[in-house]
C-alpha positions as CSV (number, residue, x, y, z in Angstrom):
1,X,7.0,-13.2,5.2
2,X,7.9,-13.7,9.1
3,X,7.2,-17.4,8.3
4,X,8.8,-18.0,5.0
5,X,9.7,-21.5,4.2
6,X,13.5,-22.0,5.2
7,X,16.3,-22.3,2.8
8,X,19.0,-25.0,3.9
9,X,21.6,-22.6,6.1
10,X,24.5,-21.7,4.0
11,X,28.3,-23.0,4.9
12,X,29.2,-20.6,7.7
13,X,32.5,-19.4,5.1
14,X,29.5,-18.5,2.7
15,X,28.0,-15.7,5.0
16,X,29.7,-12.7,6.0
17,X,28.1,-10.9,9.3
18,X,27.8,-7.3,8.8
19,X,27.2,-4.6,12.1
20,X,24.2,-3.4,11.3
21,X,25.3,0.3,11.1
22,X,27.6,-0.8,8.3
23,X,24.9,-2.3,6.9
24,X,22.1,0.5,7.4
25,X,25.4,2.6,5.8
26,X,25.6,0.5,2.6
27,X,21.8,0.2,2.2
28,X,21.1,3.7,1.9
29,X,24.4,4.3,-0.5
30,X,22.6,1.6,-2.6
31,X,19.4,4.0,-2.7
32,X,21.0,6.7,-2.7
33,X,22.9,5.8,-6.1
34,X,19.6,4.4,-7.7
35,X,18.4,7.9,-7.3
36,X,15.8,8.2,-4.3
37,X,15.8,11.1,-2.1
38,X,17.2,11.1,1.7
39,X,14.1,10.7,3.0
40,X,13.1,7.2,1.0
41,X,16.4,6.4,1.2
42,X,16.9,6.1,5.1
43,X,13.4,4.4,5.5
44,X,13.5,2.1,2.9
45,X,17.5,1.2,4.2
46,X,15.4,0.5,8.1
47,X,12.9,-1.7,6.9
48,X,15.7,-3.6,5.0
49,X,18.0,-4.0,7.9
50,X,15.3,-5.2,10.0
51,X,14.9,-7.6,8.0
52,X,18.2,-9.1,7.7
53,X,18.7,-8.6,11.2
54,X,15.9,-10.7,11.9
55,X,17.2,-13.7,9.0
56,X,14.7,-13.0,6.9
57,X,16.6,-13.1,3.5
58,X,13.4,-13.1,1.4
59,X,13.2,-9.7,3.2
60,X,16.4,-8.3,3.7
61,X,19.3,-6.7,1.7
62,X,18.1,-9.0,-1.1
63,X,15.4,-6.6,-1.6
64,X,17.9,-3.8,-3.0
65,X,17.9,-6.0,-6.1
66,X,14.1,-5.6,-6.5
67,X,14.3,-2.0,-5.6
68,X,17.2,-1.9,-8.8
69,X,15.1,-3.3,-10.3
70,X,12.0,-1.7,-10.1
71,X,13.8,2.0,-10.7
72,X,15.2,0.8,-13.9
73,X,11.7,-0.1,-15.2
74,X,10.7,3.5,-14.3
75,X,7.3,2.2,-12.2
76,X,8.4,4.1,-9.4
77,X,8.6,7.9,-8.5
78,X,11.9,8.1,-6.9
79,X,11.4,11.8,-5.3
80,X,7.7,12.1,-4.7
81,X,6.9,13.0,-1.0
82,X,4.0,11.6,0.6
83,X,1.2,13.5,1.3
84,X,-0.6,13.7,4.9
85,X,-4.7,14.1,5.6
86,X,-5.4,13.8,9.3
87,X,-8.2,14.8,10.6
88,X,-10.4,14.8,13.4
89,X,-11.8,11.1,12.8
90,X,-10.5,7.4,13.5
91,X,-8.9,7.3,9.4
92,X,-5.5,8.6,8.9
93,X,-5.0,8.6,4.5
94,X,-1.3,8.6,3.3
95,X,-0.8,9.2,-0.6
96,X,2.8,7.6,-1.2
97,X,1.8,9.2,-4.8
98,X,3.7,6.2,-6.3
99,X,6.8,6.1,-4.3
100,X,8.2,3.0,-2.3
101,X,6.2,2.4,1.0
102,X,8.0,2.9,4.1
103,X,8.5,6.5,4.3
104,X,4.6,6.8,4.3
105,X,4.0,4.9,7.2
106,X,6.8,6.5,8.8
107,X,4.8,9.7,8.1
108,X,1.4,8.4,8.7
109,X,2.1,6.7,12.4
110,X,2.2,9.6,14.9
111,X,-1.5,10.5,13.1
112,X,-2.6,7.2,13.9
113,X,-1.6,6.6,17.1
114,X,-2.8,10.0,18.2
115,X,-6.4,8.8,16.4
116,X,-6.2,5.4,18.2
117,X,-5.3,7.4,21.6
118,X,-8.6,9.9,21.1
119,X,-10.9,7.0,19.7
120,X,-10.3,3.8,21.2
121,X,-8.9,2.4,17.4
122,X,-7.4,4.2,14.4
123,X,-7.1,3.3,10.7
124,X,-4.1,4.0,8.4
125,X,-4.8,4.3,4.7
126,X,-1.9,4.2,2.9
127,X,-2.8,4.7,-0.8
128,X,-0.6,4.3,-4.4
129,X,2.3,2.9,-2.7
130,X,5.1,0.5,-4.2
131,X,5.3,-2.1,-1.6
132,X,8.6,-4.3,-1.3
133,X,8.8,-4.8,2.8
134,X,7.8,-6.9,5.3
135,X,4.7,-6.1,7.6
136,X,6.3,-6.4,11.1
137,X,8.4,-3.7,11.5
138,X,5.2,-1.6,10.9
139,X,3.3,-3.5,13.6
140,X,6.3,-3.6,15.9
141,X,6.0,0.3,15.5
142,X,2.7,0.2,16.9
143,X,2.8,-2.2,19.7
144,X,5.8,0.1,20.8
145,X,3.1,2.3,21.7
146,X,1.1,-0.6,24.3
147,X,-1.1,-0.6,20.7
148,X,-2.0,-3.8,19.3
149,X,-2.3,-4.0,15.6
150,X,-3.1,-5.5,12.1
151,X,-1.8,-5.0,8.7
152,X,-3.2,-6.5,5.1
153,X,-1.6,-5.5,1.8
154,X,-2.5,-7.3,-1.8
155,X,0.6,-7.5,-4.2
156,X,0.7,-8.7,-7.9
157,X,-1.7,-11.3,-9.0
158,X,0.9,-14.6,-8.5
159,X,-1.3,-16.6,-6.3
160,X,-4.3,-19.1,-7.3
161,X,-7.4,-19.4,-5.6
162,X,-8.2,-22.8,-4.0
163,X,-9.4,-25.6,-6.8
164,X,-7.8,-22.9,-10.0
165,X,-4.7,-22.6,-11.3
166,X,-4.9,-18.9,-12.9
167,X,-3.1,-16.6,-10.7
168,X,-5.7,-14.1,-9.1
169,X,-4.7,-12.8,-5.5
170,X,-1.2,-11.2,-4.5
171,X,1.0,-13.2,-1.9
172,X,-1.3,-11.0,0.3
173,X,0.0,-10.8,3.5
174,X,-1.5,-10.4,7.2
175,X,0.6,-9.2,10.6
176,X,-1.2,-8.7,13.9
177,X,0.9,-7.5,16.7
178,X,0.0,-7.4,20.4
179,X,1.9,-5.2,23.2
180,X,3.6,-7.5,26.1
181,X,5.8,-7.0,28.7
182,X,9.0,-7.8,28.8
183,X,11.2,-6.8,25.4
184,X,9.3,-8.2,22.5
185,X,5.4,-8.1,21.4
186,X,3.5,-11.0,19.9
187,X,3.9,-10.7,16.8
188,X,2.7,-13.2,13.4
189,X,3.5,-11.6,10.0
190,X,2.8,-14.3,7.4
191,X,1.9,-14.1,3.4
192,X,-1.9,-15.9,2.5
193,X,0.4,-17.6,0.1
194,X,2.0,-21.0,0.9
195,X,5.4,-19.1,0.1
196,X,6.9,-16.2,0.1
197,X,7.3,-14.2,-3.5
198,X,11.1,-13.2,-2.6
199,X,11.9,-17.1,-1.7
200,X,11.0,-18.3,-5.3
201,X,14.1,-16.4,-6.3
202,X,16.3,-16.9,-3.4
203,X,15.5,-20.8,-4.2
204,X,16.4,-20.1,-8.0
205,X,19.8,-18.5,-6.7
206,X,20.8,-21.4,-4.2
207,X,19.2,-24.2,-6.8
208,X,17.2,-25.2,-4.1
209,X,13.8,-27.0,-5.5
210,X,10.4,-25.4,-3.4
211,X,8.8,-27.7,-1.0
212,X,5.8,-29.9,-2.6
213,X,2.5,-27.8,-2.8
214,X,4.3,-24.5,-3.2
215,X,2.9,-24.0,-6.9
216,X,1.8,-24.9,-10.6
217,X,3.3,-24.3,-13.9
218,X,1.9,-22.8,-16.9
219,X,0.0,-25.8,-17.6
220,X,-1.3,-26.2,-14.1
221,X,0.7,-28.9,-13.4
222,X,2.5,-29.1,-9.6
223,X,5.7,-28.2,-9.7
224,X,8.8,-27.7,-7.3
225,X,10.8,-25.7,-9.8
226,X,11.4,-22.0,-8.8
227,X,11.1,-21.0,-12.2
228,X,8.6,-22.7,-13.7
229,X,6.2,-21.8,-10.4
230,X,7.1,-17.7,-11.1
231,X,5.6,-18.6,-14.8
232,X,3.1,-20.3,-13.7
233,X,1.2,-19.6,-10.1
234,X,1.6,-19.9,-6.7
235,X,-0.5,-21.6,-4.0
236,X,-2.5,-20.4,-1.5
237,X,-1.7,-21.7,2.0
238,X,-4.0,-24.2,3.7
239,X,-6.2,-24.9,0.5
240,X,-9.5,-22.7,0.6
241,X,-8.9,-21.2,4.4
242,X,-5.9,-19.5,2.7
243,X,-7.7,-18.9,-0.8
244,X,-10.4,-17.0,1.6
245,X,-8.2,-14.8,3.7
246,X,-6.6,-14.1,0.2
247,X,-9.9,-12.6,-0.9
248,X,-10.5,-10.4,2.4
249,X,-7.4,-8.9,2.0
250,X,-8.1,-8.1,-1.7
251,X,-11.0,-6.3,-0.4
252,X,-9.7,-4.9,3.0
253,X,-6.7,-3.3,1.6
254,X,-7.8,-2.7,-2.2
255,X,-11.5,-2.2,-3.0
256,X,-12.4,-0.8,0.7
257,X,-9.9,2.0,0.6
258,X,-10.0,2.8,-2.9
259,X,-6.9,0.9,-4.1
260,X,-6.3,-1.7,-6.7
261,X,-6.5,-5.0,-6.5
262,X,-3.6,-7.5,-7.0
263,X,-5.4,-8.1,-10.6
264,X,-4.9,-4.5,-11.7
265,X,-1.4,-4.0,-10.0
266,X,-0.4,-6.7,-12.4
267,X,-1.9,-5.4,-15.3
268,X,-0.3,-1.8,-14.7
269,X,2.9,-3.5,-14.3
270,X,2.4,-5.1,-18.2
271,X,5.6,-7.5,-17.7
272,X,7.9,-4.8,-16.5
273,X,8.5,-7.4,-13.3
274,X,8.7,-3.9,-10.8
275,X,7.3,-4.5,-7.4
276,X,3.8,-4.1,-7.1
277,X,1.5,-0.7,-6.9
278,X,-1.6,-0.7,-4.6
279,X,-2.6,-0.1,-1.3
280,X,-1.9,-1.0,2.3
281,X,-4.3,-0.7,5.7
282,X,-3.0,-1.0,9.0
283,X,-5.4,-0.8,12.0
284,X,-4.6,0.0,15.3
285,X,-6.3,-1.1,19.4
286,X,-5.8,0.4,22.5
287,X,-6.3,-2.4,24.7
288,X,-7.3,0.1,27.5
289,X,-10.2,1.5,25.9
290,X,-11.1,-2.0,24.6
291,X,-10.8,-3.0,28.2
292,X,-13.0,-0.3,29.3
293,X,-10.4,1.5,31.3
294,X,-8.1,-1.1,33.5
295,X,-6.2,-3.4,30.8
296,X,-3.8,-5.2,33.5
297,X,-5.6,-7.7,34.6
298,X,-7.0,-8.5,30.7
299,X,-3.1,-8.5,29.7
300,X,-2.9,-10.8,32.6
301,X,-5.0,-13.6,31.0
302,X,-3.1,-12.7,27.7
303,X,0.1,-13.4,29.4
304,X,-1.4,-17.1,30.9
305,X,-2.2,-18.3,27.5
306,X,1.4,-17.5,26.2
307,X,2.8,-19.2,28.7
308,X,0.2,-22.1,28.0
309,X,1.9,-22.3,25.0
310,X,5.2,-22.2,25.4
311,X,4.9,-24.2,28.4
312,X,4.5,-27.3,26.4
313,X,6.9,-26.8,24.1
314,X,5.4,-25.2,21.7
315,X,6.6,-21.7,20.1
316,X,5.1,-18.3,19.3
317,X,5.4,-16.6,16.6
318,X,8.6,-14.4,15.7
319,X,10.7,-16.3,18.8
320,X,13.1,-17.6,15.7
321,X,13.5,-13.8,14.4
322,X,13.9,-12.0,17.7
323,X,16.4,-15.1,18.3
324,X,18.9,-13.6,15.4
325,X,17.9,-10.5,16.3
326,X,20.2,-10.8,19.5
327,X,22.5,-12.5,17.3
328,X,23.0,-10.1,15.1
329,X,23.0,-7.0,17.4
330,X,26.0,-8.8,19.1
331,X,28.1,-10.6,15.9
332,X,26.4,-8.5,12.9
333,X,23.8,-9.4,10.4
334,X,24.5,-12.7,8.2
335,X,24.3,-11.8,4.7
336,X,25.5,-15.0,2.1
337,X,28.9,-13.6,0.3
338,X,27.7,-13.5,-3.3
339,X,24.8,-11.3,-2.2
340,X,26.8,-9.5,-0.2
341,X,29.4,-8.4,-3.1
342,X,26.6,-7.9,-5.1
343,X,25.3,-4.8,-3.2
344,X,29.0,-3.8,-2.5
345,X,29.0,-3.7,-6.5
346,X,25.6,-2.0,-6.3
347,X,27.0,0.8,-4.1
348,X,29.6,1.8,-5.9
């Protein structure tokens, strides 16, 4: 997701930067004319932005296609309204009751940071949710609040285990986000896959092959080929490691909080191809607590090992997004022309 495998960068005459408000604008006409309700509509059109503000094109305005496409299958309820349950304990539940993700955790995240404020840590249960988005606009949402935090969520069954070549786990994702001073958190958001499930099309598009080790065919051969990987199965990242974190997140975000499993997402979907339906858990620190009561000096040592690392060279973690992040909020987001007519054509 934050760490998808690159595609080679475009011509410059091939992308067209769009000002973000334009592009929010456009985003939620597209929804808008697929049939979602105002509310969907401007969340699902802020967690798309984000991501094309950021240059993540597996995650961006590319994902209007899916949404299309997912609304013409009819696996999604367009005007259904999530439905709240706080109470007085540490687990805020969300029912999306089948809609599209974001506008539950945009309903659910004052619950939980109020939880996390009264109990030292808070849990958000999002259940029967269509998930199409990235992670870390959710965790960036929390660590606005000094609250560090961590998101898993399965997805279809594309992904083999380690030593198989039958797909069992989703691309599975995991973000963690940690509070910082200073403009921008910590922040990793990566799938458990060794790609992204959006860049196997966005390398069919720009005939790109994947890089070796990406996936199998149908056979269970190795293959580079976009196509032949989406028919087949996709690999896990870092060979069993990968496979295993794959498996927690099946059970952290499916069997654990009542959800399905990428298995049974795949099954409901019966070869519709609609984004997948399941769950999604995001848990939430407060460092203070943690701490015991005085966090400064604690975020001090935090701050010492950053700098450890970037002293020597090396990067963290979202410094490439936030990067074209400023870009964008000063020239516009870069959006490659064909997709960009496409959603113009989308919105009418």
């Amino acid at each position: 997701m934050n760490d998808t495998t690159p595609l080679p960068a475009p011509a410059s005459s091939a992308m067209v930067h769009v000002p973000l408000d334009d592009l929010m604008a456009l985003a939620r006409a597209v929804l808008l004319r697929l049939g979602l309700g105002e509310a969907h509509a401007g969340a699902m059109a802020r967690v798309i932005v984000a991501g094309q503000r950021d240059a993540c094109q597996s995650h961006g305005v590319y994902r209007l296609t899916s949404c299309a496409h997912t609304v013409r299958t009819g696996k999604v309820e367009l005007q259904a309204l999530p439905v709240l349950q706080a109470g007085a304990g540490p687990v805020v539940r969300v029912d999306a009751q089948g809609a599209f993700s974001p506008l539950a955790f945009e309903q659910g995240l004052p619950a939980l940071v109020e939880a996390t404020r009264r109990h030292g840590m808070g849990a958000l249960v999002i259940n029967r949710c269509v998930h199409f988005s990235a992670l870390w606009p959710e965790i960036e949402a929390l660590t606005a609040h000094g609250l560090a935090a961590l998101a898993l969520t399965p997805s279809h069954a594309w992904v083999a285990p380690a030593g198989g070549h039958q797909p069992v786990f989703g691309t599975n994702p995991i973000a963690f986000g940690w509070p910082r001073p200073g403009p921008h958190p910590y922040v990793f958001d990566f799938a458990t896959s060794a790609i992204a499930r959006g860049d196997l099309e966005l390398h069919r598009r720009a005939g790109q092959p994947l890089p070796e080790g990406c996936g199998v065919d149908g056979q269970g051969r190795p293959s580079t080929d976009p196509v032949a990987v989406a028919r087949g199965a996709m690999r896990t990242f870092g060979g069993h490691k990968g496979s295993a974190l794959a498996t927690m997140v099946e059970l952290m975000a499916g069997t654990l909080i009542g959800d399905w499993t990428s298995r049974e997402s795949i099954a409901h979907d019966a070869g519709a191809g609609a984004t997948p339906l399941h769950g999604e858990l995001v848990l939430a620190f407060d460092p203070a607590q943690f701490a015991g009561g005085d966090a400064a000096p604690h975020q001090a040592r935090a701050e010492a090992m950053f700098d450890a690392i970037t002293g020597q060279g090396a990067r963290l973690p979202s410094q490439r997004r936030f990067a074209a992040r400023a870009l964008s909020l000063a020239e516009g987001a870069a959006v490659p022309r064909a997709l960009y007519e496409e959603i113009l054509a989308m919105a009418g």
